[in-house]
C-alpha positions in Angstrom: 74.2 100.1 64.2 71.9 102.6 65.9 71.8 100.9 69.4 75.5 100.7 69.5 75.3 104.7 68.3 72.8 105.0 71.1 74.9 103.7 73.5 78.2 105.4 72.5 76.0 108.8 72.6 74.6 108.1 75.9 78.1 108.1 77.8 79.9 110.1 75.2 81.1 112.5 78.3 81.8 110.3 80.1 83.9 107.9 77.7 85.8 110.8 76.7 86.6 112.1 80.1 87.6 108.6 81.1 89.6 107.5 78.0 91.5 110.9 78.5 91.8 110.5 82.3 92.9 106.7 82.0 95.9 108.6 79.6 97.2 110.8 82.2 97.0 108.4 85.4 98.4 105.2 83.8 99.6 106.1 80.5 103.4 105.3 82.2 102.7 102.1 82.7 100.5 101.1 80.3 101.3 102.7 77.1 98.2 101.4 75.8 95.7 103.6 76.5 97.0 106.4 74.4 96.1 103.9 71.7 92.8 103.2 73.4 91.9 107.1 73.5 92.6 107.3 69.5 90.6 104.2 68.7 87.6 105.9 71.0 87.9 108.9 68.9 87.8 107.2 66.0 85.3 104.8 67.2 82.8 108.0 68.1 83.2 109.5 64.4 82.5 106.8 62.8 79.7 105.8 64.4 78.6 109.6 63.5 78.9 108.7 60.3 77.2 105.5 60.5 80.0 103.4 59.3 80.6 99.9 59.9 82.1 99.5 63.6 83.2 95.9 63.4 87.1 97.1 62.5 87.2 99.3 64.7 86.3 97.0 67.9 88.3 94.7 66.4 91.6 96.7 67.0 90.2 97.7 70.2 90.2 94.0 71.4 93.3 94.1 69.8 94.9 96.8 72.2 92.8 95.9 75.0 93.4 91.9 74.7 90.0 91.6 74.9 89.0 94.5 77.6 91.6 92.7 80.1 91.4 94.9 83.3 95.0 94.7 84.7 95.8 94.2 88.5 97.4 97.7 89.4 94.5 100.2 87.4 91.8 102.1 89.3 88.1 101.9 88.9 88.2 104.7 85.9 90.0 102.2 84.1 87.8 99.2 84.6 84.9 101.4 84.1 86.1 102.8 80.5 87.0 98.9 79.4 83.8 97.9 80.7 81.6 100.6 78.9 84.1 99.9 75.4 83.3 96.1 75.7 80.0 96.8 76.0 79.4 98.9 73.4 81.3 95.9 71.3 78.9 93.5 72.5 75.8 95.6 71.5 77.4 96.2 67.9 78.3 92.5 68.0 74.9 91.2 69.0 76.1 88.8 71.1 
């Protein structure tokens, strides 16, 4: 729990600017992300409260099908999945 904590407070700035900027440039054509941004907020405070994370990546992979980084997205995008699947992969263990 604490490295994915770690992690998650390492690029909290960033995340949150991302997930919020990935809302405004492509929440019209991928409705998605809106969902994405809640599930980082949620994702953030629970971690906070060191609660089990394993739901909540689980309906990000959900959302995301499985961080899939669509053809028409720009590199904020791809970044913000990238640093989400990580962060699942670090709670995961794999």
């Amino acid at each position: 729990m604490t490295a994915v904590k770690d992690y998650l407070d390492e690029r909290h700035d960033k995340l949150d600017f991302y997930t919020k900027a990935i809302t405004n440039a492509h929440g019209q054509n991928h409705p998605e992300v809106f969902d994405v941004r809640q599930q980082y907020i949620k994702l953030c405070l629970d971690a906070r409260d060191s609660k089990n994370l394993d739901e909540n990546f689980e309906k990000l992979r959900q959302t995301t099908h499985d961080y899939a980084i669509p053809n028409d997205v720009c590199p904020v995008f791809e970044a913000t999945y990238h640093m989400l699947e990580k962060a699942d992969t670090i709670n995961t263990g794999v």
